[in-house]
matplotlib code that plots the C-alpha trace (Angstrom):
import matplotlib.pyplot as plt

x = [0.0, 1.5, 0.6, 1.7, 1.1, 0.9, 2.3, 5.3, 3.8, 2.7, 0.4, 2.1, 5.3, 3.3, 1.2, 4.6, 5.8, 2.9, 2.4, 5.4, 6.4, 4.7, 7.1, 4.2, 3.5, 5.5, 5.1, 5.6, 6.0, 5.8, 6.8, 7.1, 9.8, 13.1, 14.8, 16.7, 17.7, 17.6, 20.5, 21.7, 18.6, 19.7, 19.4, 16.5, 14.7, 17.2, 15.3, 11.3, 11.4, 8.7, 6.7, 8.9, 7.7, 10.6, 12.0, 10.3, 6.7, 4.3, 3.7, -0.1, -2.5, -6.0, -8.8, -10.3, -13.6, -14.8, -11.0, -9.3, -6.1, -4.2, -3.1, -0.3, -1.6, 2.1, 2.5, 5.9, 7.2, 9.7, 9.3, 7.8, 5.6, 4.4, 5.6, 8.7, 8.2, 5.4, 6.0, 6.1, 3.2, 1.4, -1.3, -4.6, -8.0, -10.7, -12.4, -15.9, -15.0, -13.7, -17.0, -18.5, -16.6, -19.5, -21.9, -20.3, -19.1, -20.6, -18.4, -15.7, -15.0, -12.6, -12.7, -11.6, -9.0, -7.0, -5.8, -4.3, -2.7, -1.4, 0.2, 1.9, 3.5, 6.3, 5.3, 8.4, 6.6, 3.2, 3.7, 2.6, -0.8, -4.0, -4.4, -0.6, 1.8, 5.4, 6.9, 5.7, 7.6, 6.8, 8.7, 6.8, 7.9, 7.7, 10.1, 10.4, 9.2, 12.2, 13.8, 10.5, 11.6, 10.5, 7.6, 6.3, 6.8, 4.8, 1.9, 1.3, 1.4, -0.9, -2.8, -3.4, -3.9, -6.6, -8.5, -7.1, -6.1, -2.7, -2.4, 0.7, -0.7, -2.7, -3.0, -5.0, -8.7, -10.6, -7.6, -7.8, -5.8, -2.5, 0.8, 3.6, 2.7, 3.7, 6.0, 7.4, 10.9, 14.2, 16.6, 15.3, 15.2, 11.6, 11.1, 9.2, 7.2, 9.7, 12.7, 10.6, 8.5, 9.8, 13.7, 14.0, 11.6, 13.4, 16.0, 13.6, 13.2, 9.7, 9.6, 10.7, 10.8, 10.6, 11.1, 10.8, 7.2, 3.8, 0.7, -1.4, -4.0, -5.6, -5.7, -9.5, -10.8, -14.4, -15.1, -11.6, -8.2, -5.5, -2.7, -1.7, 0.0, 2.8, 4.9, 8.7, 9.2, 11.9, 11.2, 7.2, 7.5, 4.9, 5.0, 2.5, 2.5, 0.3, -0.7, -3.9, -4.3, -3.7, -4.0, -3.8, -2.0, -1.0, -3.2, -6.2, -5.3, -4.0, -5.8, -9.3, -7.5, -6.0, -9.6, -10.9, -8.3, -9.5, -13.1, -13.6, -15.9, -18.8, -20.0, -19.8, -16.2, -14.9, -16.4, -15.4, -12.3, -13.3, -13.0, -15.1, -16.9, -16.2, -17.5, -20.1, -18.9, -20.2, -18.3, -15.2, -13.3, -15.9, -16.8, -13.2, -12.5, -9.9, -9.1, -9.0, -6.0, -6.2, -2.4, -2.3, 1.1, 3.0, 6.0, 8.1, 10.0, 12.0, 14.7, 14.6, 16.3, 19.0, 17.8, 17.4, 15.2, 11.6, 9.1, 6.3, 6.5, 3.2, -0.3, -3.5, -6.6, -9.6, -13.6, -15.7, -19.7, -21.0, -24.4, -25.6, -22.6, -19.3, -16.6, -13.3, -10.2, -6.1, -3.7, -0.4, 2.3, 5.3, 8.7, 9.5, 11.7, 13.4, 12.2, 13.3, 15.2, 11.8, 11.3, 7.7, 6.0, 2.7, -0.3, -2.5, -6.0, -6.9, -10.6, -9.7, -13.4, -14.0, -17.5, -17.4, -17.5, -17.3, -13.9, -13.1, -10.8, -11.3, -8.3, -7.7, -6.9, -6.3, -2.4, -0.7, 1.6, -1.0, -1.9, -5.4, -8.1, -8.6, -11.3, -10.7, -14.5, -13.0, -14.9, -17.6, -19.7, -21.3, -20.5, -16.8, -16.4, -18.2, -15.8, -12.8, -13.8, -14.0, -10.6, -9.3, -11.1, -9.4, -6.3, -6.6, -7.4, -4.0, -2.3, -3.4, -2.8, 0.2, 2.7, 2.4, 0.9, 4.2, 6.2, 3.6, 2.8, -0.3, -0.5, -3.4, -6.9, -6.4, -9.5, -11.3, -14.2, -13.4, -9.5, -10.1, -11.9, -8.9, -6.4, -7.6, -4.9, -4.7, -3.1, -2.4, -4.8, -7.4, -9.4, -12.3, -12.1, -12.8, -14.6, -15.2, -19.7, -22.0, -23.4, -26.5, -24.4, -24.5, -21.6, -19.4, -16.3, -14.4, -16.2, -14.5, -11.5, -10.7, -12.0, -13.3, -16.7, -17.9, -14.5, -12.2, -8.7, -8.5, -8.1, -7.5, -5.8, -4.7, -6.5, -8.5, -11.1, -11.2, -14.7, -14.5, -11.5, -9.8, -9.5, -5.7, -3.2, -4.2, -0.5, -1.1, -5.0, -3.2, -0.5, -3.1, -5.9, -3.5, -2.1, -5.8, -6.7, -3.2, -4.7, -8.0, -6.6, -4.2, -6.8, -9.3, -6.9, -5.7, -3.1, -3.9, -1.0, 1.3, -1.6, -0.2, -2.8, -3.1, -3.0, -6.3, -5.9]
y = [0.0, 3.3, 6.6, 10.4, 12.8, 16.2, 18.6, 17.5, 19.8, 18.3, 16.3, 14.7, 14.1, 12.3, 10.2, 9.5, 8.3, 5.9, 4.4, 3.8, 1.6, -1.0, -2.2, -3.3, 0.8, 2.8, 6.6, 9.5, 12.9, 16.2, 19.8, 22.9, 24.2, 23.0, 20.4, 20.7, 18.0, 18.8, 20.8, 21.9, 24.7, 28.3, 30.6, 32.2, 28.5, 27.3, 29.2, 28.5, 31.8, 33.5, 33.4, 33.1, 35.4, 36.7, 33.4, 30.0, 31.9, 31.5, 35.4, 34.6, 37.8, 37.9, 40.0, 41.1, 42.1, 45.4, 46.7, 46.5, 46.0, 42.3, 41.3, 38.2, 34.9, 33.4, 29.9, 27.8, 26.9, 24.2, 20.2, 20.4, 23.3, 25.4, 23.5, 25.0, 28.6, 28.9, 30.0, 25.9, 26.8, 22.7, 23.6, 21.0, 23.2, 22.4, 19.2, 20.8, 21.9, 18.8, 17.4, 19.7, 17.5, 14.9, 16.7, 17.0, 12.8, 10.7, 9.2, 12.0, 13.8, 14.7, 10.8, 9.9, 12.2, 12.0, 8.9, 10.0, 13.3, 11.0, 8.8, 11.8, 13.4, 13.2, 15.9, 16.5, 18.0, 16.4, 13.8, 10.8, 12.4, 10.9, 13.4, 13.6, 11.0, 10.3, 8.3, 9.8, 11.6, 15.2, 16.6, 19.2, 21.6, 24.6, 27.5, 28.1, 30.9, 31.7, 32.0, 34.3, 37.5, 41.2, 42.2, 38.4, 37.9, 41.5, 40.4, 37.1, 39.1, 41.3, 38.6, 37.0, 40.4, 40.8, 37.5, 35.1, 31.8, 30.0, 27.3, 25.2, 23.5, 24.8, 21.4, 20.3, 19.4, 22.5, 24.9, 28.4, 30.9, 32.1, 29.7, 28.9, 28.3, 24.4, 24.5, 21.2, 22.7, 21.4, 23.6, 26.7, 24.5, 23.4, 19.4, 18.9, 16.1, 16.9, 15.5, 13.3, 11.2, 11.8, 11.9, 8.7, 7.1, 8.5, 5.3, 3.3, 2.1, 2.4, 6.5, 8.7, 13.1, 15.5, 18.8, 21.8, 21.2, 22.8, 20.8, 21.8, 19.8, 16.1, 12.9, 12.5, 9.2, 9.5, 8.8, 8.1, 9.5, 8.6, 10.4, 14.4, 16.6, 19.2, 21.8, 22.6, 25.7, 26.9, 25.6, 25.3, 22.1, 19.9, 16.1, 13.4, 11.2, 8.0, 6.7, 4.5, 6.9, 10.7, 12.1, 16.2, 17.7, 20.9, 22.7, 24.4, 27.4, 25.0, 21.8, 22.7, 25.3, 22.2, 20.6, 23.7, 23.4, 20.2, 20.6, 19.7, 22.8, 25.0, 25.7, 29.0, 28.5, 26.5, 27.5, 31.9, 30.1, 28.5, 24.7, 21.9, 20.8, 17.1, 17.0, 19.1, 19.5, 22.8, 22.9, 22.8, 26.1, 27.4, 27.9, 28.2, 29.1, 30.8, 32.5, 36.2, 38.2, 41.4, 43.4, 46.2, 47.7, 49.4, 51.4, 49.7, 50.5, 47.1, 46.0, 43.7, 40.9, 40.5, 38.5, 36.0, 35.2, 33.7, 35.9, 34.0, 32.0, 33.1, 32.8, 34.0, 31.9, 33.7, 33.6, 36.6, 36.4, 37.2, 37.1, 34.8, 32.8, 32.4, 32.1, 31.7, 34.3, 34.1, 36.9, 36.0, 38.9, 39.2, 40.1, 42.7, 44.2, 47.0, 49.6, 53.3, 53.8, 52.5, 49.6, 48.0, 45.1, 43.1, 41.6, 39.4, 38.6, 35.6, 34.8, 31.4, 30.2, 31.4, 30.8, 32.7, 30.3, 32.7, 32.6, 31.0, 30.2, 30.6, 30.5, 33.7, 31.7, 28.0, 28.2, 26.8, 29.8, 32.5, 32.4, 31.4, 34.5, 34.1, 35.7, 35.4, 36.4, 37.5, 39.0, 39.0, 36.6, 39.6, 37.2, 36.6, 40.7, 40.7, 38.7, 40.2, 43.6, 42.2, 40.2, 43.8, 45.3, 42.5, 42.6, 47.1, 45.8, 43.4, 46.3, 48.9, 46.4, 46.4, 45.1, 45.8, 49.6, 51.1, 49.6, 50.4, 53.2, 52.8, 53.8, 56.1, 54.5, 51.1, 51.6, 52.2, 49.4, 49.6, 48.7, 45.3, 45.7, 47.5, 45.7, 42.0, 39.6, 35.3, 34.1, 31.0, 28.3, 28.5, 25.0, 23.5, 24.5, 20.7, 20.1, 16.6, 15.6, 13.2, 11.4, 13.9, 17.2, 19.0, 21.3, 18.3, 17.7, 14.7, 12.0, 11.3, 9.4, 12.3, 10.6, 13.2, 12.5, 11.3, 10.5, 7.2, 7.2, 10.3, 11.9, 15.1, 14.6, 18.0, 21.0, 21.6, 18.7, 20.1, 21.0, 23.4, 25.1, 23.9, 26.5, 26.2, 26.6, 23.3, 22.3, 18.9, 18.3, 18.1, 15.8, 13.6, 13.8, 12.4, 9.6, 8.9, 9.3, 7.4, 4.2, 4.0, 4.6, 1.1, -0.6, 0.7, -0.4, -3.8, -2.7, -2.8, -4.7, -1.3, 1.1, 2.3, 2.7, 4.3, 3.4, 4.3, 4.0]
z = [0.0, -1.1, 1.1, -0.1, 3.1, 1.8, 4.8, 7.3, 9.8, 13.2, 12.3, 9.2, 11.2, 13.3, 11.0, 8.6, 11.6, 12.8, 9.2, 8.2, 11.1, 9.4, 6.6, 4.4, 3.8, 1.8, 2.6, 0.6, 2.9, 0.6, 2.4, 0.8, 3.3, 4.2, 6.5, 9.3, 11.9, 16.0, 16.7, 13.5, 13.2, 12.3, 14.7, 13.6, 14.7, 17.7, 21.2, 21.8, 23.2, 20.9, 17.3, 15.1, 12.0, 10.3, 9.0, 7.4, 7.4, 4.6, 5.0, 5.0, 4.6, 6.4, 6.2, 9.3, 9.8, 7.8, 7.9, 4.8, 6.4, 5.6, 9.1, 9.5, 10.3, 10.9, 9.6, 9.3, 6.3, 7.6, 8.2, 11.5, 10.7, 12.9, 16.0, 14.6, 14.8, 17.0, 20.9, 22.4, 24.4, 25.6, 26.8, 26.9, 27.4, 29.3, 29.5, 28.8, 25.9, 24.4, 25.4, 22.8, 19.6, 20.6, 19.3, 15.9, 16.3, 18.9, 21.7, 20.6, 24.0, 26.7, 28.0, 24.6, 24.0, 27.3, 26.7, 23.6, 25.2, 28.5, 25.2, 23.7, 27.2, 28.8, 31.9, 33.7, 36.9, 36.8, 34.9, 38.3, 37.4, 36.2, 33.6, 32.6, 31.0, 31.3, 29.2, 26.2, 23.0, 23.7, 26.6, 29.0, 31.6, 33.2, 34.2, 38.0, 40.0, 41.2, 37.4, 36.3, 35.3, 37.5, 35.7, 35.1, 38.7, 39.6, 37.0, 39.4, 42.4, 41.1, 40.0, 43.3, 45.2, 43.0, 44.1, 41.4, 42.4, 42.4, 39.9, 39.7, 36.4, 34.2, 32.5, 35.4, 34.7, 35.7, 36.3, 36.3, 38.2, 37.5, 37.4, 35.2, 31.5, 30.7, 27.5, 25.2, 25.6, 27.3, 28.5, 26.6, 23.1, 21.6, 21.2, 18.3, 16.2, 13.9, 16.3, 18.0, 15.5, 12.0, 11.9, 14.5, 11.4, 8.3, 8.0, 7.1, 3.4, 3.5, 4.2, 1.5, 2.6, -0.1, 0.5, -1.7, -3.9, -3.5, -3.7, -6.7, -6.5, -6.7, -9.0, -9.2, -11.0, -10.6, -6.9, -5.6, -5.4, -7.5, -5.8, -6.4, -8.3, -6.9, -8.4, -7.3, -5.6, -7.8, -11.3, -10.9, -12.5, -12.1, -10.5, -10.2, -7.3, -7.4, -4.1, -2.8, 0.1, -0.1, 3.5, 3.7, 6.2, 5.5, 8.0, 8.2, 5.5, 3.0, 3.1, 2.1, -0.7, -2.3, -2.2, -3.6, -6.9, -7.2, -7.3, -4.4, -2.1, -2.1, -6.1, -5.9, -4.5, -6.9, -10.5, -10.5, -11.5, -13.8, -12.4, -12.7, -9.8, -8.9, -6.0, -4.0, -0.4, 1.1, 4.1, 2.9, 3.7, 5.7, 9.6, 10.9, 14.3, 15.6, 19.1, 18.7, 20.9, 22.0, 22.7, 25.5, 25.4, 28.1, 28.8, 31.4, 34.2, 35.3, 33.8, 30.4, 30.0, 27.1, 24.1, 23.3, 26.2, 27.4, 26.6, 28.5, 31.5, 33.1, 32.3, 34.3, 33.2, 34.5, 33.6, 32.8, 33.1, 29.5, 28.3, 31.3, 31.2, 32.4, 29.4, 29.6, 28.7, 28.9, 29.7, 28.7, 29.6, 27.9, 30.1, 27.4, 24.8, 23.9, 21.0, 20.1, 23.2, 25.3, 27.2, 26.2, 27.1, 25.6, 27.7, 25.4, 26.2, 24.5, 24.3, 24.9, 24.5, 21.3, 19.4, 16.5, 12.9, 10.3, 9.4, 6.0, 3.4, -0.4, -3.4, -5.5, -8.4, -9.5, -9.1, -5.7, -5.8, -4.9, -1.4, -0.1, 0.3, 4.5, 6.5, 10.0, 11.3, 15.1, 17.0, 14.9, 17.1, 20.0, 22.8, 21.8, 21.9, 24.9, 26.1, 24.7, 26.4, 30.0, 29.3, 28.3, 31.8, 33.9, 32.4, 33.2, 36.8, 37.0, 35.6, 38.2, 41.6, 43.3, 42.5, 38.6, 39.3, 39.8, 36.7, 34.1, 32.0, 30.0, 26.7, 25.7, 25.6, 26.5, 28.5, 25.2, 24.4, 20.5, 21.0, 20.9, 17.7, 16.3, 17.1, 17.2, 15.5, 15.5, 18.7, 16.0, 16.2, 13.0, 13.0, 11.4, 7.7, 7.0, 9.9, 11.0, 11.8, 11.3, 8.6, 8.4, 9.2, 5.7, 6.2, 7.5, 5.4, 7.2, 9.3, 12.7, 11.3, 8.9, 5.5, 3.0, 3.2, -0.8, -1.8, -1.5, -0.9, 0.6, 4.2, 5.9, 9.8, 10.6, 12.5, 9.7, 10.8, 14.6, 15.2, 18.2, 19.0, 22.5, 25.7, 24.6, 22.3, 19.5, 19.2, 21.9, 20.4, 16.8, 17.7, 20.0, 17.5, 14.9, 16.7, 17.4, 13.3, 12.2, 14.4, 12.8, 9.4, 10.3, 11.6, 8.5, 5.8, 7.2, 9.3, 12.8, 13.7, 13.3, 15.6, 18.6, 21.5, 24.4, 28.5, 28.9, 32.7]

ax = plt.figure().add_subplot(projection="3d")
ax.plot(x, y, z, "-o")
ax.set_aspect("equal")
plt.show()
């Protein structure tokens, strides 16, 4: 059986790795961006101290809202995606809203899932815990309090003087509070899928990496794929790769814009340019969630620490009562950085339970080279602004207590309602543009093992089928949710013998 995974991001790392363990599959990984083994990274890629943006980004433009100014939606262009350049944040989300993927596919909840994200950890402090693991391939820890920097130690002062509880992990079922934010790092250097699934598989005969193409679109022989098409990144020139299984996995911007080449969508997606629709799926591209962050900037008074350096090692998880309900919001401070002879900081609010679906991706044309149309939809959902306005209070409250009071100089209106409205940008984890649902769910593009729904021999196992977006940063729910996918697909095609399971207890 041959399988061609389009993407070595997370999730393809992950699922090259899992299939190819059985010798009787031979797997094709395709990536756009380059390779680099652990420890011989540039630079740019070596610290998980922050985003990375300036390097190995797809330079991805979104539309927000009524403005009509593009706004960077950072995504890596590297093997290992964005678990490459992203800020190695491991965070799980609450329980609850895990629980909420049932709707969309029965018996898919939080009791389903841990098992898979116990599989994947290796918790360095909590990792005895019923709701950790220890043995797994992603290490996670935690920076001490007593290495926090000033103004990170002052924000969780301030937090707690202001009522906020103390949490010493914010992985724990039900935590909120403020604590140390749990990272997959090791000594200040990011452990990846990339370093911990795919290059311990690549010496095997049976997995081939090919860096440096584009995927164009699919081989479509009436119902079923035939395998894809991809162009090289220099030349353009175009390369067809048979396969009996195509499984997408180049995350939730590109995946449904590859279906869209191929025909695959919404009609009125798909034929303004001037392609034939083979198959109607009107979900595809559509209803993608993403958590909205709000910036408040300050002029500092401690002192900032040299880079390169942590920017986060504190989080303050806190509820806000919204529209009869209590939802759930993030501060994340930065310990700052020095600009124009100023010494600045950021606190994000994320509205870490985000509801809005309006978000969605379209193509601009029918070549690979021209980026996908994206429009975010945040904040466009009343109770997610709602929410992003108290955040935005709270965080003005932290700000003001002692501790924090005296090192801060607020910038002008950051008391104004409207600033989240300006200023809202990704805090990076779009989902559900081929969202996963039932049988009878018409705008469901994947079924709850990540098969297009209508089509044969072909799969999408990234964030893209994510149906509601976690209370957390998605990196852990991709890698789990694709271990969980790459063992049904072995046990679906014959292969069961290869599927790694869980310790459920």
């Amino acid at each position: 059986m041959r399988v061609v995974i389009a993407g070595a991001g997370t999730a393809g790392c992950v699922l090259a790795a899992r299939l190819s363990a059985d010798p009787g599959i031979e797997v094709l990984l395709l990536e756009s961006g380059p390779h680099y083994r652990s420890g011989h990274w540039p630079p740019a890629l070596a610290h998980a101290f922050r985003i990375i943006k300036e390097t190995h980004d797809w330079g991805f433009q979104a539309q927000a809202g009524a403005s009509p100014r593009g706004v960077h939606v950072p995504r890596g262009q590297v093997v290992g995606g964005s678990s490459i350049t992203n800020a190695a944040i491991a965070l799980h989300g609450l329980p609850e809203h895990y629980d909420e993927w049932a709707q969309f596919v029965p018996g898919l909840d939080w009791a389903a899932m841990l098992p898979w994200l116990r599989m994947i950890e290796d918790d360095e402090q909590f990792g005895a815990e019923p709701y950790h693991g220890d043995h797994g391939p992603i290490p996670i820890n935690r920076w001490p309090r007593e290495g926090w920097y000033p103004l990170l130690e002052r924000f969780a002062e301030a937090a707690l003087a202001r009522g906020h509880a103390w949490v010493d992990d914010h992985n724990a079922p039900g935590a909120v509070g403020v604590g140390p934010t749990p990272f997959n790092m090791r000594d200040g250097v990011r452990q990846t899928p990339a370093d911990h699934y795919l290059d311990p598989a690549l010496g095997r005969d049976n997995l081939s990496l090919v860096t440096g193409v584009r995927v164009d679109r699919l081989m479509i022989d009436g119902d079923r794929v035939t395998g894809l098409v991809v162009r090289d990144e220099a030349t353009g020139e175009r390369t067809t790769h048979h396969a009996d299984h195509v499984i997408l996995c180049l995350g939730t911007y590109q995946s449904p814009a590859v279906l869209l080449r191929s025909g695959i969508g919404p009609v009125d997606a798909i034929t303004p340019h001037g392609i034939r629709v083979v198959h109607e799926l009107p979900g595809v591209g559509r209803g993608m969630q993403d958590h909205p962050k709000i910036s408040y900037r300050f002029w500092v008074s401690t002192d900032i620490p040299v880079w390169p350096h942590p920017w986060i090692q504190v989080l303050l998880t806190a509820k806000a009562e919204v529209r009869g309900e209590e939802r759930l919001f993030q501060v994340m401070p930065y310990a700052g950085f020095a600009d124009g002879g100023h010494r600045i900081s950021e606190f994000n609010v994320q509205v870490a339970d985000a509801r809005g679906r309006t978000g969605r991706v379209d193509i601009q044309s029918t070549h690979p080279m021209d980026q996908p149309v994206l429009r975010m939809g945040w904040l466009d959902d009343p109770g997610d602004r709602d929410l992003a306005v108290a955040g935005g209070r709270e965080l003005m409250a932290v700000a003001r207590t002692a501790p924090l009071a005296g090192v801060l100089d607020p910038w002008p209106n950051l008391d104004d309602a409207d600033h989240a409205l300006r200023t809202v940008e990704t805090f990076h984890h779009p989902v559900g543009t081929l969202r996963m649902g039932r049988d009878d769910d018409l705008m469901a593009v994947t079924d709850g093992a990540g098969r297009i729904r209508g089509l044969e021999g072909v799969w999408c196992m990234d964030a893209s089928v994510i149906p509601r977006v976690p209370s957390a940063n998605t990196h852990l729910a991709v890698i789990a949710l694709s271990e969980r996918m790459g063992a049904q697909f072995l046990a679906g095609t014959g292969h069961a013998a290869a599927a790694v399971s869980p310790d459920a207890g």
